[in-house]
C-alpha positions as CSV (number, residue, x, y, z in Angstrom):
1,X,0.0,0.0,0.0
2,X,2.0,3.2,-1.3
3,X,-0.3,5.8,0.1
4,X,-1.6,6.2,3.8
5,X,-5.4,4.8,4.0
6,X,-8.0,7.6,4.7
7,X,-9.9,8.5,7.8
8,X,-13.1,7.4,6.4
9,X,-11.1,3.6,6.0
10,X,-9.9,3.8,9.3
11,X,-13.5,5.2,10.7
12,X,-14.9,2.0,8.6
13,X,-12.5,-0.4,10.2
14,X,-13.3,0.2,13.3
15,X,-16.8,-0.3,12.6
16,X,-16.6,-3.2,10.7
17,X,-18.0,-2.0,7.9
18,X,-14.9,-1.9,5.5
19,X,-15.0,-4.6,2.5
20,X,-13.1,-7.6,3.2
21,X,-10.2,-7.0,0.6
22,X,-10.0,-3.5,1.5
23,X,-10.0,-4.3,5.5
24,X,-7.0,-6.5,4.6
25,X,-4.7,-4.2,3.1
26,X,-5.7,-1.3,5.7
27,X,-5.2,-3.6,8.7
28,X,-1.8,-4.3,7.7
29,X,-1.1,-1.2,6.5
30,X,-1.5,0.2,9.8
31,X,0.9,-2.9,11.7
32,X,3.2,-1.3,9.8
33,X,2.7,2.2,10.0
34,X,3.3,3.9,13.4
35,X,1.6,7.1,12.2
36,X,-1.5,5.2,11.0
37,X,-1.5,2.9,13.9
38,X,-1.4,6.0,16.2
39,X,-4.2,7.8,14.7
40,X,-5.9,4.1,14.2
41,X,-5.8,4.1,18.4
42,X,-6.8,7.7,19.1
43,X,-10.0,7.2,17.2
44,X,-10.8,4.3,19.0
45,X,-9.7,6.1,22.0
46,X,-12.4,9.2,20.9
47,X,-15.6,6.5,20.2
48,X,-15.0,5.1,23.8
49,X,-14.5,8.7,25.1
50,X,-17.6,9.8,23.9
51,X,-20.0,6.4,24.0
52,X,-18.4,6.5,28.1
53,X,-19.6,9.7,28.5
54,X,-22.9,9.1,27.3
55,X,-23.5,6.4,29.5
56,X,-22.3,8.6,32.3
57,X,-18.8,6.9,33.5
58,X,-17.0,9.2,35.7
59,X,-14.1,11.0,33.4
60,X,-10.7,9.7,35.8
61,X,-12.5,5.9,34.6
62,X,-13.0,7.4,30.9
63,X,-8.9,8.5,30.9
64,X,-7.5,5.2,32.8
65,X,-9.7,3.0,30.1
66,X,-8.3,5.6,27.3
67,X,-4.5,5.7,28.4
68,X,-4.4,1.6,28.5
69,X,-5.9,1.0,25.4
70,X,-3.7,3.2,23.8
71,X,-0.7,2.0,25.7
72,X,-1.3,-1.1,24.4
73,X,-2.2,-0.5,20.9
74,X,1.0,1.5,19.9
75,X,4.3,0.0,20.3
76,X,5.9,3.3,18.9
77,X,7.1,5.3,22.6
78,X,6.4,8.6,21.3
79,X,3.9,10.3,23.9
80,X,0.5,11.4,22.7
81,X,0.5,15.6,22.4
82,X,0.2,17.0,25.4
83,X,-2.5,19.3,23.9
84,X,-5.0,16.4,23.8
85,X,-5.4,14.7,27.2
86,X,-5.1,18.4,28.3
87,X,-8.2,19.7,26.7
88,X,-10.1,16.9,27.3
89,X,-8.7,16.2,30.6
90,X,-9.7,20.1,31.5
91,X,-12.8,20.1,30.1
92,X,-14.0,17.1,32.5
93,X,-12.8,18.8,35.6
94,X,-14.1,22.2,34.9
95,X,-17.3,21.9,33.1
96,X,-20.9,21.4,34.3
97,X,-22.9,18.3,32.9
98,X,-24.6,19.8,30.7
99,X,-21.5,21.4,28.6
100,X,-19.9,17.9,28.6
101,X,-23.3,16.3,26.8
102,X,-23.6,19.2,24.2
103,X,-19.7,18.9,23.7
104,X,-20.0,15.4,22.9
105,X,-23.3,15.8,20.8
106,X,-21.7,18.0,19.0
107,X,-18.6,16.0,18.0
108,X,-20.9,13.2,17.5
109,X,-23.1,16.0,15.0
110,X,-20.1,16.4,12.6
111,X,-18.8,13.1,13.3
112,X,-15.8,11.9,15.1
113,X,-14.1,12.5,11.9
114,X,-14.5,16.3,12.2
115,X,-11.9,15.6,15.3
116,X,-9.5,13.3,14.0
117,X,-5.9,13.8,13.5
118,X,-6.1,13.0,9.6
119,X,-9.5,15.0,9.1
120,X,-9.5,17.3,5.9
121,X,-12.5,19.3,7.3
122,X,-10.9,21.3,9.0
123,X,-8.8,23.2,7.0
124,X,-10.8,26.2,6.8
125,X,-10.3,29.7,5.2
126,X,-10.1,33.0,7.2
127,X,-12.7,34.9,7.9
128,X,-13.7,38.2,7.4
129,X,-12.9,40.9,10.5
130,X,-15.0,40.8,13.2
131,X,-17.9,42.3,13.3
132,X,-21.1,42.3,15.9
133,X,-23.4,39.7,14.5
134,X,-26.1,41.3,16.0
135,X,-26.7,43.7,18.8
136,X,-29.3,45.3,20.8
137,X,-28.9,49.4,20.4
138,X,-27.3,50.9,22.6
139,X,-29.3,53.2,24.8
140,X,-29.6,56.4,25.2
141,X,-28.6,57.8,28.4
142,X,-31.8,58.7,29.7
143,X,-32.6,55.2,29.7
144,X,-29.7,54.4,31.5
145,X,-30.4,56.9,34.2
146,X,-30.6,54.9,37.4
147,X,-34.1,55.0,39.5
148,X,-33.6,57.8,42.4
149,X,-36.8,57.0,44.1
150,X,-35.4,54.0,46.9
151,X,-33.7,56.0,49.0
152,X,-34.0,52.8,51.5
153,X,-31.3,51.2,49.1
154,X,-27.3,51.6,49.5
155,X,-25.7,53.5,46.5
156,X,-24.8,50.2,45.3
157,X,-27.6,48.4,45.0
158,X,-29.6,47.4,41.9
159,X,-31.9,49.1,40.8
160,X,-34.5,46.5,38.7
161,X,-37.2,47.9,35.9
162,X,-38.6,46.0,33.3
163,X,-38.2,46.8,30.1
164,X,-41.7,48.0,28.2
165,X,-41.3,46.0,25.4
166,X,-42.8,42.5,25.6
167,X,-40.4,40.3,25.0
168,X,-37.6,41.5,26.9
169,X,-36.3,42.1,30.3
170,X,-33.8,44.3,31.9
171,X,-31.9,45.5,35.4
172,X,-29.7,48.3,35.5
173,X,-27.4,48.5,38.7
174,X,-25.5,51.1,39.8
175,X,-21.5,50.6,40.1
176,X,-18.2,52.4,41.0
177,X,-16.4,51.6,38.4
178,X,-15.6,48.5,36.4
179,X,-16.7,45.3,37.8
180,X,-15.8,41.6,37.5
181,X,-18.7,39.3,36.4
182,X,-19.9,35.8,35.7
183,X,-22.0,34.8,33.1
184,X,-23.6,30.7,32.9
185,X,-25.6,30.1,29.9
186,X,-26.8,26.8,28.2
187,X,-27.7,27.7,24.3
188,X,-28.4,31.6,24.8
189,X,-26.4,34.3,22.9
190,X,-24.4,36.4,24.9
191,X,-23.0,39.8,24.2
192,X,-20.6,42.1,26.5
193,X,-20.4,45.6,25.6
194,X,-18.7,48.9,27.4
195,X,-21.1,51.2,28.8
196,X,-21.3,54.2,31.2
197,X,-18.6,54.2,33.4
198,X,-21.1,54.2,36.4
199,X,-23.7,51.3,35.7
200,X,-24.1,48.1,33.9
201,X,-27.3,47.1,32.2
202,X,-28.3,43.7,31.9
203,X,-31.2,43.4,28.8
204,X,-32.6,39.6,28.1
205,X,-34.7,39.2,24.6
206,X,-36.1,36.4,23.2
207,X,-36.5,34.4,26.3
208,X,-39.3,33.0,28.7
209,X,-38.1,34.5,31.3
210,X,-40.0,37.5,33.4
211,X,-37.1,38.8,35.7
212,X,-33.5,39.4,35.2
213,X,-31.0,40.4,38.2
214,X,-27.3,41.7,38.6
215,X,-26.1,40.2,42.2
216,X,-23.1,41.6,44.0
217,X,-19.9,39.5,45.2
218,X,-20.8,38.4,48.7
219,X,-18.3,38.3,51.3
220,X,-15.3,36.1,50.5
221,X,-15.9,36.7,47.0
222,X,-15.0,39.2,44.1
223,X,-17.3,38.7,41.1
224,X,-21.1,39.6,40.5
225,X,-23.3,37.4,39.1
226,X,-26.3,37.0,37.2
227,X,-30.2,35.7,38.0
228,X,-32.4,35.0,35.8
229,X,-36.4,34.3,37.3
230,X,-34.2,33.3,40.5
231,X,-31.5,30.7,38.5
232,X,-27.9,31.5,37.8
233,X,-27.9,30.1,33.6
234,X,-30.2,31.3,31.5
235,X,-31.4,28.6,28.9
236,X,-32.3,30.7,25.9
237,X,-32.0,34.0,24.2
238,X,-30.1,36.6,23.8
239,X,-28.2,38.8,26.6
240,X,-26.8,42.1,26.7
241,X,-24.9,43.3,29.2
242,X,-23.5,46.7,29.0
243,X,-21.1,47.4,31.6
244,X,-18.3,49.8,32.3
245,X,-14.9,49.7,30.6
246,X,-12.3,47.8,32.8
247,X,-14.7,45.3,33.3
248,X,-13.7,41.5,33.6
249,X,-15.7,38.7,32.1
250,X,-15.9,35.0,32.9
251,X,-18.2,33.2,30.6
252,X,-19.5,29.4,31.0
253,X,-21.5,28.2,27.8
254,X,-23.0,25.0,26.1
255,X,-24.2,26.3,22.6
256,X,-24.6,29.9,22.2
257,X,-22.7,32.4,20.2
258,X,-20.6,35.1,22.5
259,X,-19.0,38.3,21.7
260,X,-17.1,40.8,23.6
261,X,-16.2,44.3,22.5
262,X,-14.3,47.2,23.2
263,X,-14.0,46.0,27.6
264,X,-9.9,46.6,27.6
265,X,-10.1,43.9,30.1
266,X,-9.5,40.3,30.8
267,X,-11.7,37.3,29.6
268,X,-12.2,33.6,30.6
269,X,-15.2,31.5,28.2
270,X,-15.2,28.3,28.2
271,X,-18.0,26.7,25.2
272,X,-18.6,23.6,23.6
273,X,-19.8,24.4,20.3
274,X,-20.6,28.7,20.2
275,X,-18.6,31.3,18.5
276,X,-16.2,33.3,20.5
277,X,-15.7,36.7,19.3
278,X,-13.7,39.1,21.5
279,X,-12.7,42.3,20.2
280,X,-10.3,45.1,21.9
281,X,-9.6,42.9,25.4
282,X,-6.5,42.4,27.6
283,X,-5.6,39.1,28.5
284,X,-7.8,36.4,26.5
285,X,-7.9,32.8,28.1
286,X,-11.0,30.5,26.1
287,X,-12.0,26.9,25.7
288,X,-13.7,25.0,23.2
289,X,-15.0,21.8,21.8
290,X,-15.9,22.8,18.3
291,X,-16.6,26.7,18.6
292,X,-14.3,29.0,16.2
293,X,-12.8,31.6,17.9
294,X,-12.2,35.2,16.7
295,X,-9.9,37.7,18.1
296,X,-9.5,41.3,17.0
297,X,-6.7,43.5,18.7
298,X,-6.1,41.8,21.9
299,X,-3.3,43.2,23.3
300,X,-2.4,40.6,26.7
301,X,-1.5,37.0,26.6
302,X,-3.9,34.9,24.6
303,X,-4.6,31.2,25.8
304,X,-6.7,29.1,23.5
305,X,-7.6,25.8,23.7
306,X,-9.9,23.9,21.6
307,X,-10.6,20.1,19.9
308,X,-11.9,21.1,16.9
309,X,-12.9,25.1,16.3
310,X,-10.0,27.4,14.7
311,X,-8.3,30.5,16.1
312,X,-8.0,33.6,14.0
313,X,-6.3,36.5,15.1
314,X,-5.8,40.1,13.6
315,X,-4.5,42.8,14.8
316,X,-0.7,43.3,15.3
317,X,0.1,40.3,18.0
318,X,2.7,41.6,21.0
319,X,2.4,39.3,23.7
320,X,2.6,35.8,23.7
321,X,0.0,33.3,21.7
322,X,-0.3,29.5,22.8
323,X,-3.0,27.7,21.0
324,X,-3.3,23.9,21.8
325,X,-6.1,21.9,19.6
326,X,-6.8,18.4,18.5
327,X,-7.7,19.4,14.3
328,X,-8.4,23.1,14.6
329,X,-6.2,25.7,12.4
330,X,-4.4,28.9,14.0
331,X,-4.8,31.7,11.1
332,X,-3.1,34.8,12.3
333,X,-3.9,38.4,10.0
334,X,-1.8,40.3,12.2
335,X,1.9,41.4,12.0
336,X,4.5,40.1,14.3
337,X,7.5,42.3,14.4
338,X,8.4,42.6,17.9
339,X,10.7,40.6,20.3
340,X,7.5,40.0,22.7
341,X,5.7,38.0,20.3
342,X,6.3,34.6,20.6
343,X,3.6,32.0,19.5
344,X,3.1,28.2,20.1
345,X,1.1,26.1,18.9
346,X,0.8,22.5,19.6
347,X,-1.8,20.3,17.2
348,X,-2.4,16.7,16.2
349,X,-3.2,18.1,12.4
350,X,-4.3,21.3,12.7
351,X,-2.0,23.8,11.0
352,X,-0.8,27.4,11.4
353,X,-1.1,30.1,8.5
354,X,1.0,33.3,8.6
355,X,-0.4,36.5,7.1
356,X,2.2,38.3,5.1
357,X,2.9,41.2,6.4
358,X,6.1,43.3,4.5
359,X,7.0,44.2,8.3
360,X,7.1,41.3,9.6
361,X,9.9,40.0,12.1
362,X,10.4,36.5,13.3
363,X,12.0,33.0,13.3
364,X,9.2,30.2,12.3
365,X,9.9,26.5,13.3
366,X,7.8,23.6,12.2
367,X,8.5,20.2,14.3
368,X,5.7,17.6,12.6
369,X,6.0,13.6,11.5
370,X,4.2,14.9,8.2
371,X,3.4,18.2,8.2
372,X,5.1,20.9,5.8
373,X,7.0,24.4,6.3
374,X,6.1,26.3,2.8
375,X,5.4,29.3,2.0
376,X,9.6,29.9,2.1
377,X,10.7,30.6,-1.5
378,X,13.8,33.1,-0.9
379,X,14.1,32.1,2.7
380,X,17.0,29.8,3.7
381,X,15.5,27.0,5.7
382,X,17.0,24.6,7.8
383,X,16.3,21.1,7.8
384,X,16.8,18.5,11.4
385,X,15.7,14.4,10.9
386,X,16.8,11.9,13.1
387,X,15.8,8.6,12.9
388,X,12.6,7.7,14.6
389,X,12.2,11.3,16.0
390,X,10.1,14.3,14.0
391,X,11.7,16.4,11.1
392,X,12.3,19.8,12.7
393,X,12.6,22.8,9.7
394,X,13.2,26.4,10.5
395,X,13.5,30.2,8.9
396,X,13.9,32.8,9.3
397,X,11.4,36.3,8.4
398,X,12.9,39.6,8.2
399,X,15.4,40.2,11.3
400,X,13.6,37.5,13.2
401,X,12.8,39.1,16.5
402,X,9.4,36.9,17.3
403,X,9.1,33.4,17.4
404,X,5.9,31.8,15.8
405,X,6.2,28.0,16.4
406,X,3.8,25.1,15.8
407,X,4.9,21.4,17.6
408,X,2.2,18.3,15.5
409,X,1.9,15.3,14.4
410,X,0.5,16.2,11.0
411,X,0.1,19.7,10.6
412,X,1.4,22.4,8.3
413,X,3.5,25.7,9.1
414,X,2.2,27.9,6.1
415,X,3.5,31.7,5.3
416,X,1.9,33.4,3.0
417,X,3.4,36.2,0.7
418,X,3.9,39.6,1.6
């Protein structure tokens, strides 16, 4: 067999649904082939994650089931990426229920394919910029005037009105300054705006509920919270919360879309299948199944981990990037000219894409069992094989002040032309 068989073969194998001839050849194709027989045992090792999960096995049973299976199946003593067990492993530990069942319906949605090491679907194209898919205007700020008439209240606390529409509900609160807040939503959109610098309004459409409330931090703690008819997630719809500039965001998800604009603060989301989009922040740190993730002029450290979505990011990059995934592509628009940025990347088969940029300034490195630096005509590249280890290449771009590196088994180091 010249050619390496395809995930849909492998995927068929396992099943037992691949012809007999053709089960023949790819069976001992993959005795022979240690990158075949890897990726033959990580699928495996995803079907039992994700049928384990379903039945509701605790995760540390899910991993020590995983880890032997895959132990045994490959005699090749290379370890499995750290990215992988990592996500999954965090993902377990940190995520309610209801997150792991939507993760894993929606792997199961585009197939387990969609995640696997040799998938071609997932080699998208960048998007456009980022833009607001859709927002609630902004108000005017009469509306955002806060209700004088409770004198009975401290300065701080919340003062609740409905909104007169009828299908939406909002709470404006009265704050010092910026604010930290946590956000728990199962498939509702959410959206995180800057506001006036003394109140953050909280606006619900499109959902059953009839109240909406912005909690303070209670004693021992530092973050406000939300209520929604008396429960901390709201199921459905779309939120708004406008909210002073400064203002730190942790975001817990299942489904929904979520965007953030224009805060100049920090940001933790975690999602199994919505659409980040995070415009204008600090520090960025997000986790995802199979949600994309957008991010426009962040100018902190960016930590991004994901099984499946991609990561774009424009905007001219000067702090450090690391991007772990499972298939997903990085695709960077920005320049990096500056000895502070420094980007890793570690993958299974998800590759890396460098905008050209005629200022760019950096040193690229591609360590891979199969993947490919291009993208280097009039570049001198260097070349490191030894046997049984990966094939390291490296270049250099302009005066190479930043570092842009991508560690995988199977994924590509692309630079495009200036």
């Amino acid at each position: 067999m010249n050619t390496h068989p395809s995930v849909q073969d492998l995927e068929a194998l396992l099943r037992g649904t691949l012809d007999e001839d053709r089960s023949i050849v790819v069976s001992a194709h993959t005795d022979d082939c240690a990158l075949c027989s890897r990726e033959l045992a990580w699928l495996k090792a995803e079907h039992d994650l994700f049928a384990q999960r379903a039945r509701g096995v605790p995760p540390s049973e899910v991993w020590a089931q995983i880890e032997s299976q895959i132990a045994a199946r490959i005699t090749r003593k290379e370890s499995a990426p750290k990215g992988i067990r990592r996500i999954l492993r965090d993902a377990f530990h940190s995520q309610q229920a209801q997150w792991f069942a939507v993760g894993a319906a929606a792997v199961a949605i585009f197939g387990v394919v969609a995640a696997s090491p040799l998938s071609p679907l997932h080699k998208g194209q960048w998007s456009a910029p980022y833009t607001v898919k859709r927002s609630l205007p902004l108000p005017a700020a009469a509306d955002l005037k806060a209700d004088d008439d409770n004198d009975d209240n401290d300065a701080d606390d919340a003062d609740e009105k409905d909104d007169p529409t009828e299908d939406s509900v909002s709470a404006t609160t009265k704050v010092s300054g910026p604010i930290s807040v946590e956000i728990s939503t199962s498939s509702a959109e959410v959206e995180v705006l800057a506001g006036p610098a003394g109140e953050a309004k909280l606006t619900v459409t499109d959902s059953p509920i009839k109240a909406v409330r912005l909690v303070p931090p209670s004693a021992g703690q530092s973050s406000w919270r939300l209520e929604f008819d008396g429960n901390s997630t709201l199921q459905v719809g779309h939120l708004q919360l406008l909210a002073p500039v400064g203002t730190n965001v942790q975001i817990k998800s299942a489904s929904g879309d979520i965007q953030l604009a224009n805060l100049k603060a920090d940001a933790a989301i975690s999602t199994a299948s919505g659409s980040v989009h995070v415009k204008d922040a600090r520090a960025v740190q997000i986790e995802s199944v199979s949600g994309d993730v957008d991010l426009l002029d962040t100018v902190g450290k960016i930590d991004v981990k994901t099984t499946s979505g991609e990561l774009h990011v424009s905007g001219e990059i000067s702090q450090p990037i690391h991007y772990t995934s499972v298939s997903g592509d990085l695709m960077m628009a920005g320049s990096c000219r500056v000895a502070s940025c420094k980007v890793s990347a570690e993958t299974t088969s998800g590759s890396v894409t460098i905008h050209g940029h005629k200022d760019n300034s950096f040193v690229a490195k591609l360590s891979a069992a199969s993947g490919e630096l291009s993208g280097t005509e009039g570049l001198t590249v260097e070349m490191k094989r030894s046997p049984g280890q990966r094939t390291e290449w490296s270049t250099k771009v302009g005066t190479g002040l930043g570092l842009i590196e991508l560690r995988s088994m199977s994924g590509d180091l692309q630079i495009e032309p200036r």
